[in-house]
C-alpha positions in Angstrom: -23.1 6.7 -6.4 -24.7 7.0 -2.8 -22.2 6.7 -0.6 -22.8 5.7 3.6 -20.9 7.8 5.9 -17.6 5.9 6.5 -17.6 4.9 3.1 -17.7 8.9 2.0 -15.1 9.7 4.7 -12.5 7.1 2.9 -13.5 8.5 -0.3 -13.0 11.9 0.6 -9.3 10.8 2.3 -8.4 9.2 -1.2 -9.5 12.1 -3.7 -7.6 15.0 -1.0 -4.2 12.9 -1.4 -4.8 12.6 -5.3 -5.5 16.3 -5.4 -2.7 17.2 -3.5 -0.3 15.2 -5.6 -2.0 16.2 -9.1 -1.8 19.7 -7.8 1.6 19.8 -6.2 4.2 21.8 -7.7 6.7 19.3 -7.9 4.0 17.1 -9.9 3.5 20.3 -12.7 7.4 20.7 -12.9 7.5 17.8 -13.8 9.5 16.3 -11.4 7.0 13.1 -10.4 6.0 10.5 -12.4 3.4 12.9 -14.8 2.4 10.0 -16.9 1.9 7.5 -14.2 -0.3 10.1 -11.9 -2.1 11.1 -14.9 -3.2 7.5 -15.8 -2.9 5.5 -12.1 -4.3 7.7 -9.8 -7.5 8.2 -11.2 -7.4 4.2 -12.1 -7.2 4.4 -8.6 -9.4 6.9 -7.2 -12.4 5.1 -9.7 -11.6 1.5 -8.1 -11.8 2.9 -4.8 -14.8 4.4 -5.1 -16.0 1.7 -6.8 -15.3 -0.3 -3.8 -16.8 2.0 -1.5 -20.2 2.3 -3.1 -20.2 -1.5 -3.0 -19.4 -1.7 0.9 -22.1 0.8 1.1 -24.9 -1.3 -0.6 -23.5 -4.5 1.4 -24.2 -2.5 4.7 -27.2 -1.6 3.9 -27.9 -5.1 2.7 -26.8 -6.3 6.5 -29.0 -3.5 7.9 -32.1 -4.2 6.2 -32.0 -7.9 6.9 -32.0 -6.8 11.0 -29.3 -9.0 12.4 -30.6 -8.3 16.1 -34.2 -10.1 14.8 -32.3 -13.0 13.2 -31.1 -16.1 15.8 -27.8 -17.3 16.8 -27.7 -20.2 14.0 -28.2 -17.8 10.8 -26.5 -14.8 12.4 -23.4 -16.9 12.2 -23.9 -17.9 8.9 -23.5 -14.5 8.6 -20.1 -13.8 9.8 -18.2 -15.0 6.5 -19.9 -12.2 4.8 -19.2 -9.8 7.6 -15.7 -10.7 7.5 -15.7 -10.5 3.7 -16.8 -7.2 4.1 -14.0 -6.2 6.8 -11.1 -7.2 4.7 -12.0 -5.3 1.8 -12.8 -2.8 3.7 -9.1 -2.9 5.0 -7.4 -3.2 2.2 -9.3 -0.1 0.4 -7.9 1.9 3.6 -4.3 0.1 3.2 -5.0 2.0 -0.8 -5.6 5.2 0.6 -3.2 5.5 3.3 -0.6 4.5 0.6 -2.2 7.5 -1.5 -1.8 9.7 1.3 1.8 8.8 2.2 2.6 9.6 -1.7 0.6 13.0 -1.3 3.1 13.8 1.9 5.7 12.6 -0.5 4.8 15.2 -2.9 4.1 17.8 -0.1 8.3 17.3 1.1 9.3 17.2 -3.2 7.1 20.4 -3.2 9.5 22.2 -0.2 12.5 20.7 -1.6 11.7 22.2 -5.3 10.7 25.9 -3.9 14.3 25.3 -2.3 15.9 24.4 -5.3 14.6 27.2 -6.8 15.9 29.8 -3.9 19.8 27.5 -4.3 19.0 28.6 -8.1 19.3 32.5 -7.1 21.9 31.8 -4.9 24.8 32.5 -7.3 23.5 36.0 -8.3 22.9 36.8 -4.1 25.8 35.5 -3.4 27.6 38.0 -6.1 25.9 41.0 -4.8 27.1 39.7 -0.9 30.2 38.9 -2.0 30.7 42.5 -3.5 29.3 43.8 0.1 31.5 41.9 1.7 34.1 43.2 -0.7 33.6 46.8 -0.3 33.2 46.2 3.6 35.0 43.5 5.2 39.0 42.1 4.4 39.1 40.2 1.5 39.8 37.1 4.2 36.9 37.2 6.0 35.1 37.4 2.9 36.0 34.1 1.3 35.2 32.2 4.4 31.5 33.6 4.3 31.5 32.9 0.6 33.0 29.5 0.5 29.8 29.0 3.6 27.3 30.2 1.2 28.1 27.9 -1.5 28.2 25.0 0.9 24.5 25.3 2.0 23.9 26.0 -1.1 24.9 22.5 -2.2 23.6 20.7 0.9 19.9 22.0 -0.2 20.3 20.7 -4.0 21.3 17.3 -2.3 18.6 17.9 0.3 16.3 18.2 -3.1 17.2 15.4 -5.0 17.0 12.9 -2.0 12.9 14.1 -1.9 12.3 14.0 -5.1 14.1 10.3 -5.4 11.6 9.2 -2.4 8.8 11.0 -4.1 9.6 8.6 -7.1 9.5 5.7 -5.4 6.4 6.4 -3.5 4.1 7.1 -6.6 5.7 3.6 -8.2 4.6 1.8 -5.6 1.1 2.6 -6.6 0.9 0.3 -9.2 -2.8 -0.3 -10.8 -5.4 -2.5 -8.7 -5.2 -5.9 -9.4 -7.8 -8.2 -9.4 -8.8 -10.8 -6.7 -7.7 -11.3 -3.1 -4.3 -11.4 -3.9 -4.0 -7.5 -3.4 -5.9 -7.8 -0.1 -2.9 -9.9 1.3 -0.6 -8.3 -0.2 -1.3 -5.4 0.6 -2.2 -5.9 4.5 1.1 -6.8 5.2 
């Protein structure tokens, strides 16, 4: 579909968050909702754009009729439509600013899974520290550093689960369109 320039602008916002969330590491571990992005997001990406090419055919429409030519009396027989348009138009960008808040969701599970992975390798580092510490330092001083190393350690696991929780919810709020203006309201609030 042809698509007018803020029409293509809000169609470009919508298929960068998908991207980032289909493409996000914490989506291929497996740690998001795989089935739900696999089958939602483009559900949503298509009705979006779906959308979009339709606003872009009504502007056109509006354009082609001249409004400036038309007089006061039909211009404001106009203005339902107008308003029509305005709405969807704001509830398609309520759709993709809740696809891009679930694509910085992804983006923070992403940074918590690369640190899950380095708390991962922490046991074996912390061996080979704890042996330098060993061979180097009292055996007092050492247990105090390792007992510090094991509670960071924790704090970024907890620090992991917490984003990957909020990822969850994110990408379940982005249940499939519904039909009628139901989801408008609902989703202007």
């Amino acid at each position: 579909a042809d698509f007018d320039g803020p029409a293509a602008g809000l169609l470009v916002r919508a298929q960068r968050a998908i991207d980032a969330v289909l493409g996000s590491q914490a989506h291929g571990a497996g740690l998001l909702d795989a089935v739900n992005n696999t089958v939602v997001l483009p559900r949503q990406e298509w009705s979006i754009a779906s959308a979009l090419a339709e606003h872009t055919r009504l502007r056109r429409e509006r354009a082609a009729q001249q409004p400036e030519r038309l007089s006061p009396r039909v211009r404001a027989l106009l203005e339902p439509q107008d308003r029509a348009l305005e709405l969807s138009v704001r509830s398609v960008t309520g759709r993709i600013e809740a696809l891009e808040a679930y694509a910085r969701c992804a983006a923070e599970a992403d940074d918590a899974y690369h640190e899950s992975r380095v708390v991962q390798a922490l046991p074996e580092q912390n061996a080979r520290y704890r042996d330098l510490l060993a061979s180097t330092v009292g055996d007092e001083i050492a247990g105090a550093e390792i007992r510090g190393l094991a509670e960071d350690a924790h704090r970024a696991e907890t620090a992991l689960r917490a984003c990957v929780t909020s990822a969850l919810r994110a990408g379940h709020g982005l249940g499939p369109p519904s039909a009628g203006p139901e989801v408008s309201s609902r989703r202007a609030r």
